[in-house]
C-alpha angles and dihedrals in degrees: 000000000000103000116178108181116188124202139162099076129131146102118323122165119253101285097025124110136229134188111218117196129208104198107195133185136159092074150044104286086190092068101047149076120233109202127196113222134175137209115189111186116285082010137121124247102261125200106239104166147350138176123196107214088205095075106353098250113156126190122198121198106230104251083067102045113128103010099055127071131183125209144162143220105194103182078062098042086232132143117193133191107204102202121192133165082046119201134200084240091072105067117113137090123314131214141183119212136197132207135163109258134343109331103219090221102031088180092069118098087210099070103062117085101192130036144169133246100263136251115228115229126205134195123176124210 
């Protein structure tokens, strides 16, 4: 069973920085790419970050350019997404993703066939 369990959320004050983990088991997290989404109220779910283990390859959505960083650690079968200069635009949940491969537009929901259950973040003006 594919199981992708998200954790490090919480409140954090505007500046600040949290990690934020995707443990995943159930596959072979080798082959696949984790991605990072958000979903803020009234919002749609938007693509922040994703790294293939297959080559490496990241791909960071624009809004997070410059203050988030993903990275693995594959003999844990963990994905983190390091956030600093944090907003109060950023708050929302957040989800890891997985998908075989290399996704050709890794900041589409759709195509990710497993995710987690989600971790709120929270940052205060």
């Amino acid at each position: 069973e594919v199981q992708l369990v998200e954790s490090g959320g919480g409140l954090v004050q505007a500046g600040g920085s949290l990690r934020l983990s995707c443990a995943a088991s159930g596959f072979t997290f080798d082959d696949y790419a984790i991605g990072w989404f958000r979903q803020a109220p009234g919002k749609e779910r938007e693509g922040v970050s994703c790294i293939s283990m297959r080559d490496g390859s990241t791909y960071y959505g624009d809004s997070v350019k410059g203050r988030f960083t993903i990275s693995s650690d594959n003999a844990k079968n963990t994905v983190y997404l390091q956030m600093n200069s944090l907003k109060p635009e950023d708050t929302a949940v957040y989800y890891c993703a997985a998908e075989w491969g290399r996704p050709s537009t890794p900041y589409l929901p759709y195509e990710y066939r497993y995710w987690g259950q989600g971790t709120q973040v929270t940052v205060s003006s």
